[in-house]
C-alpha positions as CSV (number, residue, x, y, z in Angstrom):
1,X,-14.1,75.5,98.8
2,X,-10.3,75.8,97.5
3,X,-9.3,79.3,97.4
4,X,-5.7,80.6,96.0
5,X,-3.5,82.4,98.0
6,X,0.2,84.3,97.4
7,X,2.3,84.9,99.9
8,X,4.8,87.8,99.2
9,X,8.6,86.7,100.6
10,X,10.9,89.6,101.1
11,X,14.2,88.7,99.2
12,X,13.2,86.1,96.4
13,X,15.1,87.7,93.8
14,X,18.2,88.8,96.6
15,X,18.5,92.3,97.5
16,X,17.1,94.4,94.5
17,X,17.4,97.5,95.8
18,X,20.9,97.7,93.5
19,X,18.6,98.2,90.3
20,X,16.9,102.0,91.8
21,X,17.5,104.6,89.5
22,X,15.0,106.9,91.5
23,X,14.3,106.2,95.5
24,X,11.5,107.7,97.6
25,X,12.7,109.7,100.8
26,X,9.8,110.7,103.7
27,X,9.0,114.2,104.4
28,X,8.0,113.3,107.5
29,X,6.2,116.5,108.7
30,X,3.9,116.1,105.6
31,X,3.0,112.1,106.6
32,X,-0.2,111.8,107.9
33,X,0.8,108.9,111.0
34,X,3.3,111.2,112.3
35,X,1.3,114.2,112.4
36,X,-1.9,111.8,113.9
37,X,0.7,109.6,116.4
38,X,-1.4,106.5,114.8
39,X,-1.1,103.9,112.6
40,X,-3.9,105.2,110.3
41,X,-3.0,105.5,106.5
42,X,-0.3,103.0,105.9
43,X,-1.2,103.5,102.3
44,X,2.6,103.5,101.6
45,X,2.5,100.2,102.8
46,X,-0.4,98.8,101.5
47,X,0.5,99.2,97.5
48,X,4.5,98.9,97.6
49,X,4.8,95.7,95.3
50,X,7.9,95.3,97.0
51,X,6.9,94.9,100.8
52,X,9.6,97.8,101.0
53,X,7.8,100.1,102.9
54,X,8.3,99.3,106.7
55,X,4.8,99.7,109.4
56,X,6.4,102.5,111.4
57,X,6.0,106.0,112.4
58,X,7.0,107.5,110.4
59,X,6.9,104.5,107.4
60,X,10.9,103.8,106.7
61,X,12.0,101.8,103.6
62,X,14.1,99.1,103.0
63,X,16.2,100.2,100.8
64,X,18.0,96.7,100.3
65,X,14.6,96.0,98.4
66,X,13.2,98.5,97.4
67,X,13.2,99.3,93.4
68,X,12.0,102.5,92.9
69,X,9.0,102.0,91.4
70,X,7.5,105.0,92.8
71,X,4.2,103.7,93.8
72,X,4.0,104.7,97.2
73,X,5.0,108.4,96.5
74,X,2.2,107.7,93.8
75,X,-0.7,106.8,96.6
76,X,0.7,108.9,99.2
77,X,-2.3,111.2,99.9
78,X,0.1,114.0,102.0
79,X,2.6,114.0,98.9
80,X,5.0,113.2,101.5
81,X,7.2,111.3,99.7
82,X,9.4,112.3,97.1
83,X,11.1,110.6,94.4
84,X,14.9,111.3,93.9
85,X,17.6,110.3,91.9
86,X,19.8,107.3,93.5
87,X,22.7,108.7,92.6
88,X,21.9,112.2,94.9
89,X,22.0,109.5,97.8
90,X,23.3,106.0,97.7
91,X,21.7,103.8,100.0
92,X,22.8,100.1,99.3
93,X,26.2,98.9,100.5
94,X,26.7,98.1,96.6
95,X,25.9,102.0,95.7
96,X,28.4,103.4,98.0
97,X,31.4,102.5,96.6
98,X,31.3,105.7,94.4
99,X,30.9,104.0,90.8
């Protein structure tokens, strides 16, 4: 039996992180695998399109790759991540130039 299967690559497209409008920031008293010490929700991780969202405790983001999508603030069961405006906080080398 043939079965089909993607493999996701970080950096296809380059760094795309430079087309965020919005990017998520971790509350990280709210997350659920710091307050547990474990690895144990990693939903974050699980349904970023991106494969932005870095297995850590707390989760961290890539931010090179990262598009602002929202979907992990979006499936975050501890509403610990919030969505804010790029512009409040640069965080590619290309967004820090001050344009």
């Amino acid at each position: 039996m043939l079965s089909s299967r993607q493999t996701a690559a970080i950096g296809e497209a380059g760094k795309t992180g430079t087309w965020r409008t919005m990017k998520p920031i971790m509350h990280d008293e709210k997350c659920i695998m710091v307050k547990t010490g474990k690895l144990s929700c990693l939903l974050c991780w699980m349904f970023c399109p991106e494969i932005s969202v870095n297995r850590t405790i707390p989760p961290t983001f890539d931010y090179d790759y990262c598009k602002g999508c929202g979907v992990c603030a979006n499936e975050c069961p501890a509403q610990a991540i919030e969505m804010i405006p790029e512009k409040e906080n640069p965080s590619c080398e290309s967004d820090e130039g001050g344009n």
